[in-house]
N, C-alpha and C positions, 0 to 999 in steps of 0.2 A: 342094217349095218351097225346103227346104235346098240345092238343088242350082245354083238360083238366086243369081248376087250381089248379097243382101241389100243390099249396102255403096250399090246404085246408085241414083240418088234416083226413075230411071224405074222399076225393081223395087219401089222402096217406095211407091210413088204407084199404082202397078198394082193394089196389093193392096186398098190403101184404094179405089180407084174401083169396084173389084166388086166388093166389100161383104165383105172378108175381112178386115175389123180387129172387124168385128162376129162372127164366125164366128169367131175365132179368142179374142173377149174372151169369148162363151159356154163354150168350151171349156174356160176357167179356172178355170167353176163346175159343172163334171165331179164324179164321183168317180172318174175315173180318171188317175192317177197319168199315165202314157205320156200321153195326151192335153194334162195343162196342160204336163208336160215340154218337150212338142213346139212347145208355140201360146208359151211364155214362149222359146223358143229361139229363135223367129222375131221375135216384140215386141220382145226385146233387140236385136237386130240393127236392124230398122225404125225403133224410139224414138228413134235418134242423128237423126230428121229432125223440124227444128220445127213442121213441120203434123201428122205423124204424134201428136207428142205431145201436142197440145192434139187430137186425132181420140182420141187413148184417153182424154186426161180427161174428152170431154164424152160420151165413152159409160159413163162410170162405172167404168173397167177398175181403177183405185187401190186403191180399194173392196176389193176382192177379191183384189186384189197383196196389198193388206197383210195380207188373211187369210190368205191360202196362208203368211203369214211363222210362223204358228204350227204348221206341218207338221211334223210326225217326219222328214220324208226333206230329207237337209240337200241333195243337188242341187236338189230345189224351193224350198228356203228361196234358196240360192244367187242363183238367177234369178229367183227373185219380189225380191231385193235392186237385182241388178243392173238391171234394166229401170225401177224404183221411181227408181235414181241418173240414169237415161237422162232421163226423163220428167219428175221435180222440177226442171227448169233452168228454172220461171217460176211466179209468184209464186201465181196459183190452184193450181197443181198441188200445193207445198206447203203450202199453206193444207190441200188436201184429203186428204196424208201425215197430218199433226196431227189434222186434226177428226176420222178414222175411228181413232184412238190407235199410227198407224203410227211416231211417233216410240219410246214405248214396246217396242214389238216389238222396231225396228231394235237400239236399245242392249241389248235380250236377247240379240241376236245376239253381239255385243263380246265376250262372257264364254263365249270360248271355251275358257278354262283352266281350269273349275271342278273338273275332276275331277283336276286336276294338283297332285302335291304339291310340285312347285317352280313355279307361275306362271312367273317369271320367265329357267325357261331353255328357248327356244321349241324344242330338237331334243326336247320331252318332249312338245311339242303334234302332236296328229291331225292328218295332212294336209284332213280335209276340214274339220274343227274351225276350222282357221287360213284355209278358202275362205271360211265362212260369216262369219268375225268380219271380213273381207276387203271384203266383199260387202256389211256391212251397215256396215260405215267409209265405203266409197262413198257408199250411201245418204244416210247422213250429215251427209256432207258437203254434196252436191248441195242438203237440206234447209237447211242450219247458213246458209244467204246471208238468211235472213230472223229475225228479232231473236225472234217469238214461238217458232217452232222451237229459238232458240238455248237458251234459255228451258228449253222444254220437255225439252230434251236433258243440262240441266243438273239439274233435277228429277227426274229420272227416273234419275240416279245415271251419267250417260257419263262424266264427266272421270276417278274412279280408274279404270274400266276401259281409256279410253283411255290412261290414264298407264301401264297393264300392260302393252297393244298395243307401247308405242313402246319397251321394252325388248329386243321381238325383233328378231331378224338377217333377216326375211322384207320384203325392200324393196316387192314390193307390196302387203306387210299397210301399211311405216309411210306410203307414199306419202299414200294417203284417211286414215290416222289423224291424219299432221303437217297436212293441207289443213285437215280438218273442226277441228283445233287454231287455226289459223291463224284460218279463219274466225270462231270465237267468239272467241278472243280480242282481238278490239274493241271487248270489254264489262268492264267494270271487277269483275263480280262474277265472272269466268271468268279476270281475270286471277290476282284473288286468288285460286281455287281451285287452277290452276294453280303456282304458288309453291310452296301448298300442300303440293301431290306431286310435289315437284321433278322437274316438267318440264322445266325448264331446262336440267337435267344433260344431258338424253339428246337435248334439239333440239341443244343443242353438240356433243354424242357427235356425229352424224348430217352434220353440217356438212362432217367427214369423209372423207363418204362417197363412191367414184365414180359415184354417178348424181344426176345436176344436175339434175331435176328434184322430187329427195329434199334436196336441198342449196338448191334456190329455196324450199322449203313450210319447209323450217326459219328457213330466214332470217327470211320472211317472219311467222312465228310469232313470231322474235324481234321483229319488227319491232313488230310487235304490244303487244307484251307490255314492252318497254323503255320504257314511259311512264312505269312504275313505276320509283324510285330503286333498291330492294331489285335488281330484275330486272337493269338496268345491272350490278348489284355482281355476281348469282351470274354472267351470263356473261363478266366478268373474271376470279371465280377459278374456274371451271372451264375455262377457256385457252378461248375462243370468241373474244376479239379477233384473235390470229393468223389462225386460218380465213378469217374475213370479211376482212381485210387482202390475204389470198393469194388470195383469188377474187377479187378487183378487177382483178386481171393480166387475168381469162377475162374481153375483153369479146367474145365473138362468139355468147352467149346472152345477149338482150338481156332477156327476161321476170327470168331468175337475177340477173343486174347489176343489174336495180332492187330487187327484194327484199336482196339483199347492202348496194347504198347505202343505202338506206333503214334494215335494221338499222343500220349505222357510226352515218348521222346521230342514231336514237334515242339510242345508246350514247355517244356522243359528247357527250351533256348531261349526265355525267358529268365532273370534271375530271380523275378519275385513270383513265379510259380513254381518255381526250385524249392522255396522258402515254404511253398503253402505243402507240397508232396511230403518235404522232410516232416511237414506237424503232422501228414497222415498219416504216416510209417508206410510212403510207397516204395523207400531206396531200398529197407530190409526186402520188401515182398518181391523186388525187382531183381538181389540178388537170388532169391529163393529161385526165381526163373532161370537163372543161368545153366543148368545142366534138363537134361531130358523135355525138350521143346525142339520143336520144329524149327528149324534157318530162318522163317519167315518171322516166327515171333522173338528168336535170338536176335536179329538182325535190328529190329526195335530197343530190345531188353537194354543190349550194350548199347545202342545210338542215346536212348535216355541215359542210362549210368555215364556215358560218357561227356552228357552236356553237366549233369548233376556233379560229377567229381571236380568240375573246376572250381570249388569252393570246400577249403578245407574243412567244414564240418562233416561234409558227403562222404571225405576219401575219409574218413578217419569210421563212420558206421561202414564201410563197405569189408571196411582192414578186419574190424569185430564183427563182422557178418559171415568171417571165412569168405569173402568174394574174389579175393585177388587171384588164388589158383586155378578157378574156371576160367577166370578171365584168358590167364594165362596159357590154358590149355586147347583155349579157343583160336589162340594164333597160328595154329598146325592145320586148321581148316582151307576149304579152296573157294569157298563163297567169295567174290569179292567184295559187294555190298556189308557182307559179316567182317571180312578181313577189314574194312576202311574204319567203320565202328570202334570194334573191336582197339585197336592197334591206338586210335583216340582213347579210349576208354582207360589202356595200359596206362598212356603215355600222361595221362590225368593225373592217374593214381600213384605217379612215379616222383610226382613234385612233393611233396610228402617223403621226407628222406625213410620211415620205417617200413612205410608202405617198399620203399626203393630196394630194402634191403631186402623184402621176399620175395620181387620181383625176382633179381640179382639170384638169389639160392634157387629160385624154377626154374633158370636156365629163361627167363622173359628176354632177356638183352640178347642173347643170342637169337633167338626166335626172330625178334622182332628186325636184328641184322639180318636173319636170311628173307625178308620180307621182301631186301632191295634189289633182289633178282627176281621178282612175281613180275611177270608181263605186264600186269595192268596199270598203268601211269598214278593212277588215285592211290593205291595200294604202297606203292612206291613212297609218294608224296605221303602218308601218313603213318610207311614206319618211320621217316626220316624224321616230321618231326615230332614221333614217341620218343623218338631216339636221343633229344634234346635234353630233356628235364631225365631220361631214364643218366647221361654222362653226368650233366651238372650236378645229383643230388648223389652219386655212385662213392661208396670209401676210395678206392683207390681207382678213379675214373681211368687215368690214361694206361694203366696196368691191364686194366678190365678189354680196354679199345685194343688193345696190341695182341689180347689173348686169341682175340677171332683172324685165325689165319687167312690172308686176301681182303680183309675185311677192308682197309685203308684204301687199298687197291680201286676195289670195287664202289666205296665213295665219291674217291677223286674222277673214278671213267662215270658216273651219274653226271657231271655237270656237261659231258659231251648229249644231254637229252634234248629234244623239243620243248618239252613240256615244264611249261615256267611254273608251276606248282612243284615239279618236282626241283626243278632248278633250284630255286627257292629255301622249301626244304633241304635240300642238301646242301645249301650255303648257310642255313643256319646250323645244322649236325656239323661241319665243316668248323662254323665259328667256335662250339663248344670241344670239340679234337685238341683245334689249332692251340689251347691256354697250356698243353701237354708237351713243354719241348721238344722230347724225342718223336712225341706223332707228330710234330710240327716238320720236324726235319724228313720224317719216313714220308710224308705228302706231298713234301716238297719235292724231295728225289721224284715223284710221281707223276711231276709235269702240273699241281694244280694251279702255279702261278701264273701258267700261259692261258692255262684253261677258265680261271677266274676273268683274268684279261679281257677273252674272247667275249664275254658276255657282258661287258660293263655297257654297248651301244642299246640300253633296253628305255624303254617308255614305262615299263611295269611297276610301280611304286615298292610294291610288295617284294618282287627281287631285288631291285634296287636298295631297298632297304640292308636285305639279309646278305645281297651281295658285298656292301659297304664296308657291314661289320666283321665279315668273312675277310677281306682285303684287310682292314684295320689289324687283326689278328696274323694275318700269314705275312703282315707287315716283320713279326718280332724273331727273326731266324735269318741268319745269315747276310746276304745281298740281295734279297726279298724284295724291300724298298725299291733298290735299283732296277732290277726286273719288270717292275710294276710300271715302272716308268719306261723301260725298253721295249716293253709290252705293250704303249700306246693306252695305258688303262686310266691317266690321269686326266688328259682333257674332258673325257666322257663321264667322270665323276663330280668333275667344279658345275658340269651342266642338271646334276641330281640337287645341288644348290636351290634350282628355281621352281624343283616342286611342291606341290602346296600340303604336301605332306610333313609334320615336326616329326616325325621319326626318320623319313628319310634324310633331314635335316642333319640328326642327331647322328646318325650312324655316317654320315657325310663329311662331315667336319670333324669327325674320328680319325676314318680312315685317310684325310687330307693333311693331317695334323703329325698321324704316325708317317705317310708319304713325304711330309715336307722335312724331316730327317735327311733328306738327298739332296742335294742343291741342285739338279739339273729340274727335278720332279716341280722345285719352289719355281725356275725359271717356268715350265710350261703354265703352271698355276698361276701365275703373276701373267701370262700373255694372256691365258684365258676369262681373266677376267674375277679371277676368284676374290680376290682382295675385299673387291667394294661389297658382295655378297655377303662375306663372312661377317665384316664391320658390321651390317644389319643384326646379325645373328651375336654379335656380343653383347648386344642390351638384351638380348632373351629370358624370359624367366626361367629357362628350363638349364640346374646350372651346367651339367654335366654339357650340353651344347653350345656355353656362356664358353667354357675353360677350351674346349677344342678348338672352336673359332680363335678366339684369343691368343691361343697354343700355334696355331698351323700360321696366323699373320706376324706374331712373335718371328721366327723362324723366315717367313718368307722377309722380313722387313731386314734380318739380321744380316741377311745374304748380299742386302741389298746395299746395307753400307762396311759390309764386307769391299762387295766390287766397288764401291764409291774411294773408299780406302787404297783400294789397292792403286788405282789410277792415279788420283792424289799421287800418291806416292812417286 
């Protein structure tokens, strides 16, 4: 049968149609050594075909794979590994690794250095030692795509030994060790283990390396694992930014190029590896990427440009890079992941008033407005607030807002959402409208003073904040004030007072200040308690929350020998 090419999907289909997957799974529960040898040399070959390997799961062949994994004879451990890695590529199959304790086994394999009195220098490791720790990294890995495996693999003690693995010089030991790394690390309790045992050092080591497919699993590991602030810092000071910098030249491995982008943008939420990419000219190379790339490596390209432009040196090479019109032209896409990027990336590049003005000429604002009708919440939430810095930095902002027919409209019904991100966002695009008199009054007509109202009972700092300064604003039109206060929206704001946030502070003692303009709004805010709160907050260093405070008890105190006065009388 060896003589056969296995590889051929009519050979492998052959076997299975005349009952040789069965005849070959018996063979495995032998006691003779040459017999499973023979039938796991053929399985491994066969199993790369996805009916073959749901044919060996539903005849129970795993079972008995993973027994063979406690053999004395490491060529059979080898192959009972390998064929295990063939066959785990779907989700019953490693269900059925776990239930029978194969994940246990597999990470016996790992520790293949036990008898070594240097671990760490692999020309001391057994050739066949370094097949079998090889062989069960595969496994591994193939396993490691499902969360309770990842689990299991972390329990059962893999990450130090994995962390041993990835010090050797044996590229197809680290290939399945940096994969099955990569994999788990999209769990936060594997990122910290990771840390740990400074993994870090040696996926940068690796980075290095000339095999790109060794160079994509590391990236991609860092990619992973850069969520964490710590992680950003160890692959800066172990020199990982350059590598990733200089593989951005390689774009003709497009799988390597998204793992490479994708690291940068992690890394890149960082502000002092912002600093180190700008010395390597990776923002130039980064716009270079923005046209003719796959969604996968666009969806990185802009997620890095868009941590990178919140510092005006970035927006200002992206403006001379010719980058702003991809950027722009990227918003008519329906990725969401791409759309969420992206629409950051704009709305980066929009605080920069020159940058604003090409934006503005591409028809960006407009774009970025029909964004608040995309289904997806995130999408929503991130043209809203593009939409911010794209009003505030705009020549004739409120002129601009008024051009987009419904546009107003379709703002004010956003804050009827669930979704406190968007909420949020649209209480901040709200706050910069609202400085526009006549969109102040077109909003108003629109019901947002009921609708702003409705949402003041929130715990969420973050709303709470933008909701403040949104009320402080739609404070300055008409009987606004008064509504605000018919609206029930004032006692539930003196209570934003006591959180341990100074920005909800600041924008709290705004909108309390522009509300205490009403005497009935000064009486609820005098019941509620506000007075003794504010009094803390006028010794504040922070002045613009010094003068509100001071501002809104002004006011409330004035009222107060007003009615003092009046009675007198």
């Amino acid at each position: 049968m060896k003589d056969f090419n296995l590889a051929q999907e009519t050979c492998q289909l052959a076997i299975r149609d005349v009952g040789g997957l069965e005849v070959l799974i018996n063979l495995l529960d032998t006691d003779e050594v040459k017999c499973k040898i023979g039938s796991l040399k053929i399985l491994k070959e066969i199993s790369h075909n996805p009916q073959i390997r749901r044919n060996i799961v539903d005849l129970g062949g795993l079972p008995i794979m993973v027994n063979i994994l406690d053999s004395p004879h490491k060529s059979l451990k080898c192959l009972a590994a390998e064929t295990i890695a063939n066959v785990a590529k779907f989700r019953r199959a490693r269900w059925a690794v776990r239930h029978h304790g194969g994940i246990t086994k597999l990470v016996a394999l790992l520790d293949c250095a036990h008898n070594s009195a240097e671990p760490a220098q692999s020309s001391l490791y057994d050739a066949r030692d370094v097949e079998v720790a090889r062989c069960g990294a595969l496994a591994l890995w193939s396993c490691s795509k499902s969360y309770a495996n990842k689990e299991a693999i972390r329990k059962a003690g893999g990450i130090p030994l994995l962390a041993r693995l990835l010090k050797t010089s044996h590229e197809n030991m680290l290939i399945p060790v940096v994969g099955t790394l990569q994999e788990c690390a999209s769990e936060e309790n594997y990122r910290a283990a990771i840390k740990a045992e400074r993994i870090i050092e040696n996926l940068v080591k690796n980075l290095n390396s000339e095999n790109e497919q060794l160079q994509e699993h590391c990236a991609m590991a860092i990619y992973q694992c850069a969520e964490d602030e710590d992680t950003r810092d160890l692959v800066r000071m172990h020199g990982g930014l350059k590598p990733l910098a200089s593989l951005l030249n390689n774009t003709d491995n497009k799988e390597r190029l998204a793992a490479v982008t994708g690291a940068i943008w992690k890394c890149s939420i960082s502000k002092e590896n912002v600093t180190k990419f700008r010395e390597y000219k990776a923002i130039e190379t980064l716009v270079g990427l923005l046209t003719d790339q796959p969604e996968e490596v666009l969806v990185n390209v802009v997620g890095a440009l868009g941590e990178c432009c919140q510092e005006y040196e970035n927006r200002v090479i992206v403006r001379k890079c010719s980058g702003i019109q991809p950027l722009v032209n990227l918003l008519v896409g329906i990725n969401q992941a791409l759309l969420v990027n992206v629409t950051k990336a704009v709305g980066a590049c929009a605080v920069d008033p020159e940058n604003m003005a090409i934006i503005d000429r591409l028809d960006g604002v407009r774009l970025l407005w029909s964004l608040l009708k995309n289904p997806h919440p995130d999408v929503k939430a991130s043209a809203a607030w593009a939409l911010c810095p794209c009003i505030q930095n705009a020549k004739d902002a409120g002129e601009m807002v008024r051009s987009f027919v419904g546009g107003l409209e379709l703002v004010v019904n956003l804050l009827k959402s669930d979704n406190k991100e968007v909420l949020a966002s649209v209480c901040a695009a709200i706050t910069n409208i609202a400085k526009d008199q006549e969109n102040l009054a077109v909003i108003t007509d629109h019901g947002v003073v009921p609708l702003l109202s409705k949402l003041a009972n929130t715990n969420n700092d973050k709303l709470r904040r933008h909701l403040a300064e949104a009320i402080s604003c739609c404070c300055m039109w008409g009987r606004n004030r008064v509504a605000f206060g018919e609206n029930k929206a004032v006692a539930p704001l003196v209570r934003y007072l006591k959180s341990n946030d100074a920005n909800v502070h600041r924008a709290t003692a705004q909108a309390l200040y522009q509300l205490s303009e009403d005497a009935d709004n000064c009486i609820t805010m005098h019941e509620n308690g506000a007075v003794k709160l504010l009094l803390h907050m006028v010794g504040s260093p922070d002045q613009d929350l010094q003068e509100a405070a001071a501002g809104c008890i002004s006011n409330i105190r004035r009222l107060a020998l007003a009615t003092e006065k009046a009675r007198y009388n």
